[in-house]
Structures are given as structure tokens and as C-alpha cells.
PDB file of N, CA, C and O in Angstrom:
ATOM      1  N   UNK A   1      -5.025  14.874  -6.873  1.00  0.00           N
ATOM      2  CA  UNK A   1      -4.715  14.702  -5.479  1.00  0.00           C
ATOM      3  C   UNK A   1      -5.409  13.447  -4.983  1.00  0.00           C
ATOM      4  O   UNK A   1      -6.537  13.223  -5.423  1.00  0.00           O
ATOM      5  N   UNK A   2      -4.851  12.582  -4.096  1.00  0.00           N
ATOM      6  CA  UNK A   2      -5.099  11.967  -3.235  1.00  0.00           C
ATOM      7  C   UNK A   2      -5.238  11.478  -1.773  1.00  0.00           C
ATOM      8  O   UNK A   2      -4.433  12.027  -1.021  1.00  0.00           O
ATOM      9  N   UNK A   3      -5.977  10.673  -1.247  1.00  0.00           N
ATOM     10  CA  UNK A   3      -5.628  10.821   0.142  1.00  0.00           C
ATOM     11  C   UNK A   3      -6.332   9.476   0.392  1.00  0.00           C
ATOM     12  O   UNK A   3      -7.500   9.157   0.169  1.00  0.00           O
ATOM     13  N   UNK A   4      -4.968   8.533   1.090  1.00  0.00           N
ATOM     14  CA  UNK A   4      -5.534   7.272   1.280  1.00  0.00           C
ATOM     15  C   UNK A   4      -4.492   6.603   2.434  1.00  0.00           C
ATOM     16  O   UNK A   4      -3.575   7.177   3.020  1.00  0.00           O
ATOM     17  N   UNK A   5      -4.876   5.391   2.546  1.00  0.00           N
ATOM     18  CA  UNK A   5      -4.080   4.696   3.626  1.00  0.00           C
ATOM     19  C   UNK A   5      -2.727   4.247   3.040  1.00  0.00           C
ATOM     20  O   UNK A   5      -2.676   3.962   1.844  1.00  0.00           O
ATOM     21  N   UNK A   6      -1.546   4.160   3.873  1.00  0.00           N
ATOM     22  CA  UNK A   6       0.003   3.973   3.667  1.00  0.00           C
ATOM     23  C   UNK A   6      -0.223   2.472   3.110  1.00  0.00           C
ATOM     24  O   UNK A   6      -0.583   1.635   3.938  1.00  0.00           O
ATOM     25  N   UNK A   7      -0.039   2.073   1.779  1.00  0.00           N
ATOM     26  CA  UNK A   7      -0.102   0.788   1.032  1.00  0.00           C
ATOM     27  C   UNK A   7       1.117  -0.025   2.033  1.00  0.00           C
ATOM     28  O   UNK A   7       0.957  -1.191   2.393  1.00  0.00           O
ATOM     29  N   UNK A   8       2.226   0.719   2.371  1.00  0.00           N
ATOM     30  CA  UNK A   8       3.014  -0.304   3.459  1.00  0.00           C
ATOM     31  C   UNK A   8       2.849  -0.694   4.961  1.00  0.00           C
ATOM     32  O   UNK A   8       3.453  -1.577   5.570  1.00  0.00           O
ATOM     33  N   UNK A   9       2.018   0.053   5.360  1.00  0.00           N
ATOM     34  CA  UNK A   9       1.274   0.005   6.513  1.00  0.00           C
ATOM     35  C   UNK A   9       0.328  -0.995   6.942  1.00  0.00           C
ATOM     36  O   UNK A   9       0.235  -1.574   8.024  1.00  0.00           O
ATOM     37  N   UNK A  10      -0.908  -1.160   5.040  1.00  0.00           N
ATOM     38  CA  UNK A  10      -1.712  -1.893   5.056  1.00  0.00           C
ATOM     39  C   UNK A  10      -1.101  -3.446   4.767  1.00  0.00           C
ATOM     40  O   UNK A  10      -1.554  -4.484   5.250  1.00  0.00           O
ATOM     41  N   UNK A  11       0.080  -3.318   3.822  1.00  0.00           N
ATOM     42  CA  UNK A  11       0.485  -4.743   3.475  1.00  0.00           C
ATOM     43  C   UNK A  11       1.659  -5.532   4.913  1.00  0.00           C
ATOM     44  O   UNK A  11       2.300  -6.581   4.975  1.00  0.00           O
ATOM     45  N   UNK A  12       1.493  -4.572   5.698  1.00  0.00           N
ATOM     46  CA  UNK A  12       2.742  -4.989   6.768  1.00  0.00           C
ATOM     47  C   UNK A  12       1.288  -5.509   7.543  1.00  0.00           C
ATOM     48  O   UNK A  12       1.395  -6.733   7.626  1.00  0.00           O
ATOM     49  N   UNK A  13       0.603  -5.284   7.856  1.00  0.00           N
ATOM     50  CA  UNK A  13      -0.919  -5.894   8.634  1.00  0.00           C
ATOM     51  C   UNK A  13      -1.568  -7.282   8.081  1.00  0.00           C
ATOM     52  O   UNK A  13      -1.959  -8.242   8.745  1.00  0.00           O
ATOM     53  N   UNK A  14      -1.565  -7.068   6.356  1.00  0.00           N
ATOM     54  CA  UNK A  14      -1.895  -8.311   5.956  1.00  0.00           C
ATOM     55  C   UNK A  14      -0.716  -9.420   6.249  1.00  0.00           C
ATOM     56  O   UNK A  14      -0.974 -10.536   6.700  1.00  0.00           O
ATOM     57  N   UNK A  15       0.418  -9.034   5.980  1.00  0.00           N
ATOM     58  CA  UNK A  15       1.370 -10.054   6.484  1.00  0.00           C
ATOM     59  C   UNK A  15       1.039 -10.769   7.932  1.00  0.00           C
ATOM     60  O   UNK A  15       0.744 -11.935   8.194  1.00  0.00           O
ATOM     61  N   UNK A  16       1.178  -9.798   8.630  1.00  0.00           N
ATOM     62  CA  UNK A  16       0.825 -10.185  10.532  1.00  0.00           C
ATOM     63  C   UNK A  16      -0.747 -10.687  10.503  1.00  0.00           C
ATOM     64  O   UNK A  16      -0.862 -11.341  11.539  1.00  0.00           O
ATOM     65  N   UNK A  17      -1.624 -10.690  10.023  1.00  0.00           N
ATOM     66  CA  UNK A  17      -2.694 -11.715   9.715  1.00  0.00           C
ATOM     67  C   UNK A  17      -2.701 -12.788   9.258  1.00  0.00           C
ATOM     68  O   UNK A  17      -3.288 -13.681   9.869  1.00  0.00           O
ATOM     69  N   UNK A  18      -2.129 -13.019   8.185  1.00  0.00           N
ATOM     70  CA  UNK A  18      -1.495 -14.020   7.166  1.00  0.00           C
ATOM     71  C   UNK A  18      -0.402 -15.024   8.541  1.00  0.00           C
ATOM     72  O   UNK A  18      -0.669 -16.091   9.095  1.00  0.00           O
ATOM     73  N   UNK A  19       0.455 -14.384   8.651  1.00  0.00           N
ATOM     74  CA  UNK A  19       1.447 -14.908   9.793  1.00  0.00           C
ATOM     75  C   UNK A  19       0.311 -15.474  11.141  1.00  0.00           C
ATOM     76  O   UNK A  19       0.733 -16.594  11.429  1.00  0.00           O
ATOM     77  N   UNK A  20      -0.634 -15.227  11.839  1.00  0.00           N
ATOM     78  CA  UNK A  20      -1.675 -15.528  12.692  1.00  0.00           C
ATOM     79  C   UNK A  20      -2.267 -16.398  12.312  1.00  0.00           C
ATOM     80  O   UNK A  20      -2.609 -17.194  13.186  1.00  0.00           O
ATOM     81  N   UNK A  21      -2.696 -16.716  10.864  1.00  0.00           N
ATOM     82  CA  UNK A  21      -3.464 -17.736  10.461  1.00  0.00           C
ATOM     83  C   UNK A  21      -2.865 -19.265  10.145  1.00  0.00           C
ATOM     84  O   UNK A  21      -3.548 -20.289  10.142  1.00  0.00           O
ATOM     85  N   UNK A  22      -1.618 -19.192   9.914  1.00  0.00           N
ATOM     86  CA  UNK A  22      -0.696 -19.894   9.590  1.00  0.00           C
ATOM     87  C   UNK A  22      -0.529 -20.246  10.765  1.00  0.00           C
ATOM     88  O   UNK A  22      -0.713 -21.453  10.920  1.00  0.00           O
ATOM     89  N   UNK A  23      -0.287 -19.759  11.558  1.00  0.00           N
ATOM     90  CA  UNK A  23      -0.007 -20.237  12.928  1.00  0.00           C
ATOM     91  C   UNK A  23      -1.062 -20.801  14.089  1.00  0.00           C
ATOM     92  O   UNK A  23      -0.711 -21.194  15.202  1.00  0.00           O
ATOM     93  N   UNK A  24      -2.187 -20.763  13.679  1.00  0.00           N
ATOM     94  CA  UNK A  24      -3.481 -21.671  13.638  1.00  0.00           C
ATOM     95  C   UNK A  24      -4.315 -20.667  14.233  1.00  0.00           C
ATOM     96  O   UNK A  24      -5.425 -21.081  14.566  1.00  0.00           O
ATOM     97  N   UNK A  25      -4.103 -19.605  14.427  1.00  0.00           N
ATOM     98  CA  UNK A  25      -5.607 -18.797  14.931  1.00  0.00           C
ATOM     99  C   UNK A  25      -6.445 -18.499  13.995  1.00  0.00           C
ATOM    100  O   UNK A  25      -5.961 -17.984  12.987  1.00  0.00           O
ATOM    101  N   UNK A  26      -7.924 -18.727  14.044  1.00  0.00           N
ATOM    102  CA  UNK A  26      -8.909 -18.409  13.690  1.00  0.00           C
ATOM    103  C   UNK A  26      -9.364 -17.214  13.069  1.00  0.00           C
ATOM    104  O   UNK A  26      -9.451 -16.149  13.679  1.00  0.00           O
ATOM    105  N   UNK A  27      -9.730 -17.402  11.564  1.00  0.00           N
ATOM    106  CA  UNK A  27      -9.640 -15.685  11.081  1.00  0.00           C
ATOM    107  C   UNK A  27     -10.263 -14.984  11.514  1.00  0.00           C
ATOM    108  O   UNK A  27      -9.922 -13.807  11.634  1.00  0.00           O
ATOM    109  N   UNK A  28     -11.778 -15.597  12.034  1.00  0.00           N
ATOM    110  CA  UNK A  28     -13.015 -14.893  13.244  1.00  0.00           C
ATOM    111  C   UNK A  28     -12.142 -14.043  14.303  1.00  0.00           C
ATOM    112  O   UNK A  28     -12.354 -12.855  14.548  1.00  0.00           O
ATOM    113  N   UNK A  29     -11.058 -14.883  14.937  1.00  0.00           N
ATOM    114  CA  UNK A  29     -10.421 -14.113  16.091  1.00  0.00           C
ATOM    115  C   UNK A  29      -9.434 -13.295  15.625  1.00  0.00           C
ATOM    116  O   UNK A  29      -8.510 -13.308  16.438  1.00  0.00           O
ATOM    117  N   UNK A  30      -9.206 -12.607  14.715  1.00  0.00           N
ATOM    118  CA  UNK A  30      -8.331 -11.809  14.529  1.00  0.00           C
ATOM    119  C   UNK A  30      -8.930 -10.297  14.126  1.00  0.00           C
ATOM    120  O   UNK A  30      -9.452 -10.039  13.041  1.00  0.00           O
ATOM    121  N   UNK A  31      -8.749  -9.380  15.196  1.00  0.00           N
ATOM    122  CA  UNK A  31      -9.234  -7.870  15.124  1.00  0.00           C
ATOM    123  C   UNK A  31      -9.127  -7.337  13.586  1.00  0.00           C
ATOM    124  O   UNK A  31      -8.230  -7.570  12.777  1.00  0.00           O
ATOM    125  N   UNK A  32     -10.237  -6.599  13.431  1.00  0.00           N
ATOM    126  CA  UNK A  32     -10.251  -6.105  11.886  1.00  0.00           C
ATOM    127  C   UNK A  32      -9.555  -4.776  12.135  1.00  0.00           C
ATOM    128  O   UNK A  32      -9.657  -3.859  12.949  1.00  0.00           O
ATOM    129  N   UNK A  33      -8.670  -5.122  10.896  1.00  0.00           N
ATOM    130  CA  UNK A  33      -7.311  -3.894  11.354  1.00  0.00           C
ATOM    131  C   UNK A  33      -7.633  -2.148  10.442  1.00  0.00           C
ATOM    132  O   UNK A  33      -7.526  -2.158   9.216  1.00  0.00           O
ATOM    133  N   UNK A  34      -7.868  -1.291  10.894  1.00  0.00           N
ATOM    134  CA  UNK A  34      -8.334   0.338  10.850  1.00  0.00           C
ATOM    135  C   UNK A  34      -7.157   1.129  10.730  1.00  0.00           C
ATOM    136  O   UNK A  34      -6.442   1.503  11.660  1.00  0.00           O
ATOM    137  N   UNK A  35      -6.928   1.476   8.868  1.00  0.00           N
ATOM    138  CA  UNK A  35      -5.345   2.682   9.175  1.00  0.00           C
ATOM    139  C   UNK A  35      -5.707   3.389   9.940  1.00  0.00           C
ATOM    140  O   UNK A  35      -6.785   3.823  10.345  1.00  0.00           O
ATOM    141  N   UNK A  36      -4.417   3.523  10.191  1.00  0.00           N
ATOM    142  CA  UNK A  36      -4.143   4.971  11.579  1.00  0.00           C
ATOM    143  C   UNK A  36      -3.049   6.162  10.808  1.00  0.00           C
ATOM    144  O   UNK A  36      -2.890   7.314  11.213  1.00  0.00           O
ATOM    145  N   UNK A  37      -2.330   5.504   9.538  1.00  0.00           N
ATOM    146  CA  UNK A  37      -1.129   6.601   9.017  1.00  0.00           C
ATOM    147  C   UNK A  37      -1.829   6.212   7.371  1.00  0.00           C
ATOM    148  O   UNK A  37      -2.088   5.178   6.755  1.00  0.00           O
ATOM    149  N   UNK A  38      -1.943   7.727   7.111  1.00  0.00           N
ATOM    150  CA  UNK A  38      -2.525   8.164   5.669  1.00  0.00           C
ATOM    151  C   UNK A  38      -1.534   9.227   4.962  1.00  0.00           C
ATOM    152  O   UNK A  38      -0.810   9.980   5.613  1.00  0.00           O
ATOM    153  N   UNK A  39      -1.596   9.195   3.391  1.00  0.00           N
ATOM    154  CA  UNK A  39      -0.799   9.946   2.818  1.00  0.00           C
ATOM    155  C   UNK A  39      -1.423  10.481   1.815  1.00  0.00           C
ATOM    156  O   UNK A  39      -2.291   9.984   1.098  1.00  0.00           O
ATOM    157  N   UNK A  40      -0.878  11.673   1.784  1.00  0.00           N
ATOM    158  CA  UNK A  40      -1.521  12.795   0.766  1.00  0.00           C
ATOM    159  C   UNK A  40      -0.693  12.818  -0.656  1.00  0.00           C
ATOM    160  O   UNK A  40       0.375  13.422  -0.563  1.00  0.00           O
ATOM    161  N   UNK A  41      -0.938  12.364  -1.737  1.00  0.00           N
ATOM    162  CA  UNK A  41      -0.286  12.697  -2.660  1.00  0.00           C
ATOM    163  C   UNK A  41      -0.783  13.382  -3.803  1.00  0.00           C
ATOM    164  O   UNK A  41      -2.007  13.337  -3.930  1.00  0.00           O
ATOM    165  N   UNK A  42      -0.076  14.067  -4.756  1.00  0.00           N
ATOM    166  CA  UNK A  42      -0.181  15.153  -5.520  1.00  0.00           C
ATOM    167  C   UNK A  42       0.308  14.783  -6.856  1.00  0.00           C
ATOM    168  O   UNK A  42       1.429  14.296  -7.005  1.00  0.00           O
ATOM    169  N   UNK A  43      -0.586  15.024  -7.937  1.00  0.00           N
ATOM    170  CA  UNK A  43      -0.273  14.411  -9.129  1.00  0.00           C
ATOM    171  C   UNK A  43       0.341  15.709  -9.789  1.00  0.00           C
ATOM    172  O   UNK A  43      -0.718  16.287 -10.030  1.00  0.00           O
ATOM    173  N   UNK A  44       1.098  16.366 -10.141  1.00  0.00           N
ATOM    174  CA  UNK A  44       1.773  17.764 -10.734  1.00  0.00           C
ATOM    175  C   UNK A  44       1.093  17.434 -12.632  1.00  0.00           C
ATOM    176  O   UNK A  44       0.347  18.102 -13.348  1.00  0.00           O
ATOM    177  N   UNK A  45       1.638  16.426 -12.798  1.00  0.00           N
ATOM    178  CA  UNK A  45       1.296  16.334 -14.454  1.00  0.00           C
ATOM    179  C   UNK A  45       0.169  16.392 -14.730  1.00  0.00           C
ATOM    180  O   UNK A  45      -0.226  17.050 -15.692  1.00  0.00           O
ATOM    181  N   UNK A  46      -0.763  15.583 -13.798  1.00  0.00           N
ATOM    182  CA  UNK A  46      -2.204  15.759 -14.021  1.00  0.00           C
ATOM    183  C   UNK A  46      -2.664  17.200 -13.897  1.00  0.00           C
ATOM    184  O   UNK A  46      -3.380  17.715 -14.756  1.00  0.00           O
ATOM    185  N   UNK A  47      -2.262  17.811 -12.867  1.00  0.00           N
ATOM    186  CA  UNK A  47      -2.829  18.909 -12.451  1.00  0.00           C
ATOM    187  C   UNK A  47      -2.380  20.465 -13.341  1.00  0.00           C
ATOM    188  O   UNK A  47      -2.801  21.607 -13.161  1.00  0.00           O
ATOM    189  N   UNK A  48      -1.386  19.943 -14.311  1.00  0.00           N
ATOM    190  CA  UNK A  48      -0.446  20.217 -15.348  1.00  0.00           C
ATOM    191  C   UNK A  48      -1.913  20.449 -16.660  1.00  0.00           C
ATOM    192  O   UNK A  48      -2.571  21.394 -17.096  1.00  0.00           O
ATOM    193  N   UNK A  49      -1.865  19.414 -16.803  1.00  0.00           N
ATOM    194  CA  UNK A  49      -2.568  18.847 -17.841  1.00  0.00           C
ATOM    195  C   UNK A  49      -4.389  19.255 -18.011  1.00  0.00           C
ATOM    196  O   UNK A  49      -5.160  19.135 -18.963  1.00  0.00           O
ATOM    197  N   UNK A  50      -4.531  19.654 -16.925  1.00  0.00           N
ATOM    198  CA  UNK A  50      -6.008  20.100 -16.531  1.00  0.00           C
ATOM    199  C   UNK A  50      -5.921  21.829 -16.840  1.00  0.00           C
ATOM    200  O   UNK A  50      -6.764  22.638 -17.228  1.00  0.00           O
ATOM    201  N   UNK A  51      -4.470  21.947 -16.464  1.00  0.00           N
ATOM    202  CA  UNK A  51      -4.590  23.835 -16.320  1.00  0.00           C
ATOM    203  C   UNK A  51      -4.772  23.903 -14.840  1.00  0.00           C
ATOM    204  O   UNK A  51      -5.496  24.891 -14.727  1.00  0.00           O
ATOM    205  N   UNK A  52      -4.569  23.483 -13.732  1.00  0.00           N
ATOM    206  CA  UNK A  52      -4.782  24.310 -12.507  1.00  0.00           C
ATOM    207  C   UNK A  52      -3.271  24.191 -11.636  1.00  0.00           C
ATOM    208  O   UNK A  52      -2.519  23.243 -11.411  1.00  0.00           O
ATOM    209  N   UNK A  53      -3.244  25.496 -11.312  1.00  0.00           N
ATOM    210  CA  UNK A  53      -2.039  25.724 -10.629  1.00  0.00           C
ATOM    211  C   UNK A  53      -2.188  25.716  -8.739  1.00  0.00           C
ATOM    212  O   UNK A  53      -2.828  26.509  -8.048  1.00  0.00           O
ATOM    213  N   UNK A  54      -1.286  24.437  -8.255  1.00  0.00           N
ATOM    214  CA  UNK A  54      -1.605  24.035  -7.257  1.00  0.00           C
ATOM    215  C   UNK A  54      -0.310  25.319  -6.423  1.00  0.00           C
ATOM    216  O   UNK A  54       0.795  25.690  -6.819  1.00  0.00           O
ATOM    217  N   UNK A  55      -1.201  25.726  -5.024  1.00  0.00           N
ATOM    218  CA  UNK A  55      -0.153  26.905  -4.377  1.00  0.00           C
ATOM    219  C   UNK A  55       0.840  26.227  -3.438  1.00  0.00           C
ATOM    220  O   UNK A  55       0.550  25.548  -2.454  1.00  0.00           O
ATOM    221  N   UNK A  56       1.982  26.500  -3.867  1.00  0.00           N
ATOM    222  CA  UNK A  56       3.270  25.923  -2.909  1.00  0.00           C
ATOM    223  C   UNK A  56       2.610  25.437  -1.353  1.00  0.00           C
ATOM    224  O   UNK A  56       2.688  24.277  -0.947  1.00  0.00           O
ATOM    225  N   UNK A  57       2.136  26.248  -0.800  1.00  0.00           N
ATOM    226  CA  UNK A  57       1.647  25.651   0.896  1.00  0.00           C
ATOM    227  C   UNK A  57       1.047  24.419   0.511  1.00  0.00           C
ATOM    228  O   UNK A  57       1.858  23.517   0.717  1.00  0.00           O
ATOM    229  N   UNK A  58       0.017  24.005   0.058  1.00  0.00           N
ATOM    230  CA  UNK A  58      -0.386  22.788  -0.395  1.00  0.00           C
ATOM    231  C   UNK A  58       0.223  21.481  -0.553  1.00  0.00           C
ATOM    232  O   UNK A  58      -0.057  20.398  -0.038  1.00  0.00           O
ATOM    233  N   UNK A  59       1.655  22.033  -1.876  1.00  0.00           N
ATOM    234  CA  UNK A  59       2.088  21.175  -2.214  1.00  0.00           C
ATOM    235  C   UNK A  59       3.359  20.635  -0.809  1.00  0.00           C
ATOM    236  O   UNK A  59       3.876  19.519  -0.773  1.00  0.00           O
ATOM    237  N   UNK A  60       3.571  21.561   0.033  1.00  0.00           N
ATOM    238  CA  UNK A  60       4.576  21.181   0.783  1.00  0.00           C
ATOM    239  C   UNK A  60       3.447  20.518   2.304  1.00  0.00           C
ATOM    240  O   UNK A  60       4.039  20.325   3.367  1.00  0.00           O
ATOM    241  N   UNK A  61       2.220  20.293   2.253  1.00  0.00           N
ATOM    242  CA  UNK A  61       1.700  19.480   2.905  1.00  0.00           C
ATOM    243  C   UNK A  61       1.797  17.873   2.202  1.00  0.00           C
ATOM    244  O   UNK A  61       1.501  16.929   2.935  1.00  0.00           O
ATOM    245  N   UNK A  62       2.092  17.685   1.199  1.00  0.00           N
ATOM    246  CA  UNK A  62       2.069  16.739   0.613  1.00  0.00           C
ATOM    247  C   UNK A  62       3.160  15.976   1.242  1.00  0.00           C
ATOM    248  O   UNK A  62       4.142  16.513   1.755  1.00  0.00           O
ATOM    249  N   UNK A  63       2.887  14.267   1.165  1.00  0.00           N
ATOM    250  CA  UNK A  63       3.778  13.453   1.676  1.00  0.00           C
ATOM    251  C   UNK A  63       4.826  12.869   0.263  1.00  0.00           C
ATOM    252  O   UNK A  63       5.921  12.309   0.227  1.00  0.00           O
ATOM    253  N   UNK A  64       3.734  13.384  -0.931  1.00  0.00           N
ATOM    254  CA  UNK A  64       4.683  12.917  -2.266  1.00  0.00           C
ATOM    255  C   UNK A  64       3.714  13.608  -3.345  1.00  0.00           C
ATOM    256  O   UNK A  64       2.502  13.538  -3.551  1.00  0.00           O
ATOM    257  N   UNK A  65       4.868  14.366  -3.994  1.00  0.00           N
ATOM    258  CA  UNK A  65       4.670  14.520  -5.404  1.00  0.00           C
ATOM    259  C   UNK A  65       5.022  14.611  -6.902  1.00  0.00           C
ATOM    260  O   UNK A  65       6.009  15.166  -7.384  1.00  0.00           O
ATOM    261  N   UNK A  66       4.117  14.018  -7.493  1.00  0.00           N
ATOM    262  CA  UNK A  66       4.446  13.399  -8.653  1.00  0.00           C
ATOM    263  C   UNK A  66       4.825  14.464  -9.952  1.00  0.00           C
ATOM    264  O   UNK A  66       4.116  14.973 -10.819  1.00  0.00           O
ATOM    265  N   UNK A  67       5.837  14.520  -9.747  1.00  0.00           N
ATOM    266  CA  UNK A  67       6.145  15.304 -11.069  1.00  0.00           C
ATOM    267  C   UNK A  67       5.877  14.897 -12.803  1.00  0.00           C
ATOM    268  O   UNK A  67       6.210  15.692 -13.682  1.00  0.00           O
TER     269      UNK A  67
END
């Protein structure tokens, strides 16, 4: 299992930074950007592979899982 920040969330921010800097603002002046949308994902094979059986409620909190 995991639980981390939306990789498209974070790379859509570096873009709009990237895009700010290029456009001549100062990297000092640009707010340090804090996820706000996180995703839970679930490794099935791993959790396969260990022996532990994850309970359906769990897995249907999940935003993705890996079969």
C-alpha cells in the first residue's frame, strides 16, 4: 500500500512554475506549492506474494489497484 501526492497534480505545478520562470519571475517569488489531492494505492500481487489478505472495504477505498 501506498499513500502519496497525485504525480499529475505535482507535474501540472512544476509546469506552471517552469511557465513563471520563463516568463521572468523570480524563483524566490514563486509560492512553494503543498499537495492538496493524494492517492491511495494498493499493490494486490505484492500483498499476494507476502500471504496477507487485504478486506474488500479497504480495497474499495483505494483510488487504484494493482492487480
Amino acid at each position: 500500500m501506498a499513500y502519496g501526492s497525485d504525480a499529475n497534480e505535482t507535474a501540472r505545478q512544476i509546469a506552471n512554475d517552469v511557465h513563471q520562470i520563463l516568463g521572468g519571475v523570480k524563483p524566490g517569488d514563486i509560492p512553494i506549492y503543498q499537495a492538496t489531492k493524494f492517492e491511495f494505492v494498493i499493490n494486490l500481487k505484492a500483498a499476494d506474494s507476502l500471504g496477507l489478505t487485504l478486506p474488500r472495504s479497504l480495497l474499495a477505498l483505494a483510488d487504484e489497484v494493482i492487480e
